[in-house]
C-alpha positions, 0 to 999 in steps of 0.5 A, spaced: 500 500 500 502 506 498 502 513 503 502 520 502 509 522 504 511 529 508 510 535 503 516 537 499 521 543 500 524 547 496 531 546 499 535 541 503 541 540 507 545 542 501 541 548 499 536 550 494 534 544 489 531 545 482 527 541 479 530 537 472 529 540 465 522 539 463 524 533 457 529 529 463 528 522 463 521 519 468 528 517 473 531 524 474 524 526 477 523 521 481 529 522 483 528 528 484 522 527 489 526 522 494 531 527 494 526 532 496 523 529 502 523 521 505 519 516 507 515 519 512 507 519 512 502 525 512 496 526 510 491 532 508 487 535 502 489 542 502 496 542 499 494 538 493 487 542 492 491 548 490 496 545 486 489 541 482 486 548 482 493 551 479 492 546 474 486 548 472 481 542 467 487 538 465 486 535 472 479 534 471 476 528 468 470 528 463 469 521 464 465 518 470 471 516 475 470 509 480 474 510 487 477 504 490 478 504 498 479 498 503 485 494 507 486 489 501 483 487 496 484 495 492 488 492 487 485 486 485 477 490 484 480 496 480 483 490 475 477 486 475 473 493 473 479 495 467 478 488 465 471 488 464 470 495 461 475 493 457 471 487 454 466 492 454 471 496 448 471 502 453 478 505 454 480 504 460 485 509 465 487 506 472 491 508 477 494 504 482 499 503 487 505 503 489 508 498 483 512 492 483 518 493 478 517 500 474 514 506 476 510 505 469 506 500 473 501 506 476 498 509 470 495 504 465 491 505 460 487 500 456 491 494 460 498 497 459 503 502 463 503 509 460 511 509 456 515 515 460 514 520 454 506 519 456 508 522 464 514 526 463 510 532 461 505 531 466 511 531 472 512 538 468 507 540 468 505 539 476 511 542 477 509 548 474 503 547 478 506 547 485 510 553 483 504 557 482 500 555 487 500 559 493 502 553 498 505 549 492 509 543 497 507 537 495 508 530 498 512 524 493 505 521 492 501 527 490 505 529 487 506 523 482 498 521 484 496 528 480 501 527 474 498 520 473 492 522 474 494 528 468 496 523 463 491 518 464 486 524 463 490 527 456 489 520 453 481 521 454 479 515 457 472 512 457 473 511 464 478 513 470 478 508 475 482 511 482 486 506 487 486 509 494 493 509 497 492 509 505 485 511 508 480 514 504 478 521 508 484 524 506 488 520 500 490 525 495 486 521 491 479 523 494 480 530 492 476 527 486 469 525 487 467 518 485 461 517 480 460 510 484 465 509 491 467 502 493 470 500 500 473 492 500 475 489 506 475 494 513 481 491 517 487 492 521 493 496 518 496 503 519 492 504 526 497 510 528 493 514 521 488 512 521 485 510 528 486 504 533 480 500 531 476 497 525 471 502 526 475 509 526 479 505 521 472 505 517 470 511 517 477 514 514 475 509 508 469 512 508 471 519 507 470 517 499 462 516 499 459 522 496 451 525 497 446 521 492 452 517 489 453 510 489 456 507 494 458 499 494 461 496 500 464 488 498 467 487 505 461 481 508 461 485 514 463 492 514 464 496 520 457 500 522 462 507 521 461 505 513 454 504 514 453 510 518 457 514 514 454 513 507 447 514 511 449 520 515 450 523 508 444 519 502 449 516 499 446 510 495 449 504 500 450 498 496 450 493 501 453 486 499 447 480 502 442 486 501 443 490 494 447 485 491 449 477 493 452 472 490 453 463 491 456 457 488 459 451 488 466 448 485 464 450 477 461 456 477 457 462 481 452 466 480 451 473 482 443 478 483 444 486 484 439 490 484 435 489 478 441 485 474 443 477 474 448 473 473 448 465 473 454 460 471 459 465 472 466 461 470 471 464 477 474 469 476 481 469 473 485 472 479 486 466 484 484 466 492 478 466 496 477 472 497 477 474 490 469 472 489 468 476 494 472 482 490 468 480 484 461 481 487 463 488 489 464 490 482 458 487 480 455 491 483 458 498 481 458 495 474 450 495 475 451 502 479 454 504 472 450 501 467 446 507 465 453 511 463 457 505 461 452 499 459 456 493 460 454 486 456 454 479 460 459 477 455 463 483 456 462 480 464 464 473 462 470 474 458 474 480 464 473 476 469 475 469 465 481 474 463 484 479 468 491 479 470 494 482 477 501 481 478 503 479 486 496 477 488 496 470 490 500 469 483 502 461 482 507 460 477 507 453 475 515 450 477 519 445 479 519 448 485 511 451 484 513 459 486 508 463 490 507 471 490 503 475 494 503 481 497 500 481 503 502 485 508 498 486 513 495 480 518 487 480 514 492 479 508 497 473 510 491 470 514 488 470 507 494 468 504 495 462 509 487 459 507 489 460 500 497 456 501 492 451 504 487 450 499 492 449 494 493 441 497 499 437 499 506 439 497 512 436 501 515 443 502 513 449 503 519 455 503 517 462 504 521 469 503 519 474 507 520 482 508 516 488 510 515 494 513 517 496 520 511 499 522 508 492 521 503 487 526 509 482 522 509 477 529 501 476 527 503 474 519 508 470 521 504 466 526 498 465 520 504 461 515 508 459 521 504 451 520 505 451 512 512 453 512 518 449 512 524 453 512 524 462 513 528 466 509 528 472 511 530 478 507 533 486 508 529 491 503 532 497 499 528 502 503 529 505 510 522 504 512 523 496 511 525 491 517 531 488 517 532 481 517 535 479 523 529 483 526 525 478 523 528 473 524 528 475 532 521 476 531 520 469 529 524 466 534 520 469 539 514 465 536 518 459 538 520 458 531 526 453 533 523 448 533 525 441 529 521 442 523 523 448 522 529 452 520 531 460 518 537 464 515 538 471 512 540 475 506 540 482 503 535 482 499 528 478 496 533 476 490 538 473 494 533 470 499 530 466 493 536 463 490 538 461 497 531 456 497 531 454 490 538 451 492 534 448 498 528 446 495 524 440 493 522 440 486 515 437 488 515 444 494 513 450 493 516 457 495 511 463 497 514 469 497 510 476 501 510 481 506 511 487 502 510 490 495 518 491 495 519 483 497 515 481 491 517 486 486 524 485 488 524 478 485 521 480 479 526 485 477 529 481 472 522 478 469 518 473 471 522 467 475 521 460 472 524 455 477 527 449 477 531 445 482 538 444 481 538 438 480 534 438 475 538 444 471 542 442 466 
């Protein structure tokens, strides 16, 4: 999940910092960005309005928007929307993050990351934007939220669909109104943000509702804050068990909306549980779009049948079988866990794990501890990032020393993956989460096909 860092100043240590050349390469901005400010989290609305209103219509979309908020489940939603408003022959613009490998990944249209000649100018341009602006400090994230947000809009899109960073309320994402709002699953994460409990936590994703607009919630069993929210203000609450439901059995499932069905729904392409759950949500804000963006069965059948969302619960076929995942939460790994289970017997199972300091880690750790085998625990190349031996610490104060399991350390996800294909049991399995950086930083080079050594020429 990506956040909104601290505002960026117009000098630093070293003195005044200029920004680069409105033709430099997408690096030398990002670069510019880090330099400016670090990994700190703030959160606000006021300085990133100022720049949009700077900005003036170039920010503001024609097409209806779709913002989409919750603990987990973000990424995998807005990517199941793209897929089937793409199906529909719509021309699709998603934002999300943060990415696996390559900032690109953000802003994608049509299914594909804009190049870096499409975003350039829309750094440029926000950087003249913050220079006009009043109060023009911007964090890293709203800085490059409005830049993506511009180059997806210059490409006019049938459709904008808006990933939530962190929260809702006061994610620089919220400064543009949702024709339909979504809110996935409420748990546990970022509690020194966005409050100590499910409740608080709920209300600050709700802060994404609109007066009279659509409203759909996919979690089962939403905190009353969301409810209470969308009614406190008339928005047209979407209730998953009320408004829309869904059923089925190992084939096929089928879905009932408000005044829409669907029977003998293939299961969606995205692997997990969890993913139905995600499914009936967008579903039913097809349904609450209908009327602007009409959407075939056909076009439902055939985005589901083929969507594709890297890092969620992603199985590559091998010797050994590779998982990657991005849970980074406890609600995440207790998914993961259930899923890992359902996948039936391996003889092994290793598990390469990296996360964030701020982390519950020691309950993600107690989720997969019965599946796993042997732990290598990895450094990330981020100061925000835990370091190994502290996971490894972690890990032996759940009393993992036992006979059956074992674990090492190793400077980065690339490494720590080496280390258990070298180990491993080509009839295993090797799952690999705790962060988007843990993830991301196995797949740099491509995506890993594995075989154990001795079955390697």
């Amino acid at each position: 999940m990506d956040t909104n860092e601290p505002a960026m100043t117009e000098t630093t240590a070293a003195g005044p910092l200029a920004p680069p050349d409105a033709a430099a390469p997408l690096a030398h901005w990002l670069d510019h960005l880090d330099r400016l400010h670090g990994q700190r989290i703030t959160l606000g609305l006021e300085r990133v309005r100022a720049v949009a209103q700077a900005m003036g219509p170039a920010v503001q979309p024609a097409c209806p928007v779709v913002t989409v908020a919750g603990t987990n489940g973000k990424g995998s939603t807005c990517a199941m929307l793209e897929a089937v408003y793409r199906a529909a022959g719509y021309r699709t613009a998603l934002y999300t993050s943060p990415h696996l490998v390559r900032f690109e990944e953000r802003a994608r249209l049509n299914g594909q990351p804009l190049a870096e000649a499409q975003l350039v100018p829309s750094f440029a341009a926000v950087e003249t934007a913050r220079q006009a602006a009043s109060d023009g400090a911007l964090s890293y994230f709203e800085f490059t939220t409005l830049a993506c947000v511009h180059a997806l809009l210059a490409q006019r899109p049938d459709v904008l669909i808006l990933e939530v960073g962190m929260g809702g309320r006061l994610d620089a994402v919220n400064l543009w109104d949702a024709d339909v709002a979504m809110v996935t699953s409420v748990d546990l994460d970022h509690m020194e943000y966005l409050g100590p409990d499910r409740e608080a936590i709920g209300l600050e994703k709700a802060g994404i509702w609109r007066p009279g607009r659509p409203a759909i919630v996919s979690d089962p069993m939403p905190p009353r804050s969301v409810v209470a929210r969308a009614l406190e203000i008339g928005a047209d609450l979407w209730l998953a068990g009320r408004d829309f439901r869904y059923g089925g059995d190992r084939q096929q499932w089928q879905w009932q909306g408000r005044t829409r069905r669907y029977a003998g729904l293939a299961y969606p392409a995205l692997r997990g549980a969890n993913q139905l759950i995600n499914a009936a949500g967008v579903l039913a804000a097809l349904e609450a779009l209908q009327a602007h963006l009409p959407v075939t069965a056909q076009a439902v059948r055939q985005g589901l049948a083929t969507v594709e969302w890297p890092g969620r619960f992603q199985v590559v076929p091998g010797q050994p079988v590779l998982v990657l995942d991005v849970a980074h939460n406890p609600h995440a790994a207790a998914a993961l866990a259930a899923n890992l289970d359902a996948m039936g017997f391996y003889p092994q199972t290793q598990a390469v794990f990296g996360a964030m300091a701020d982390k519950a880690i020691e309950p993600m750790l107690r989720h997969l501890a019965p599946l796993v085998d042997r732990w290598y625990f990895c450094d990330l190349p981020t100061p925000r990032a835990a370091k190994a031996a502290d996971l490894l610490q972690g890990w032996q104060r759940l009393g993992g020393c036992g006979e059956r399991q074992a674990a090492q350390t190793h400077a980065g996800p690339a490494e720590a993956l080496a280390a258990a294909l070298a180990e491993a049991d080509p009839a295993g399995r090797i799952v690999v989460f705790g962060s988007f950086y843990t993830v991301g930083g196995v797949l740099q080079h491509g995506l890993p096909r594995l075989g154990a050594q001795h079955l390697q020429a």
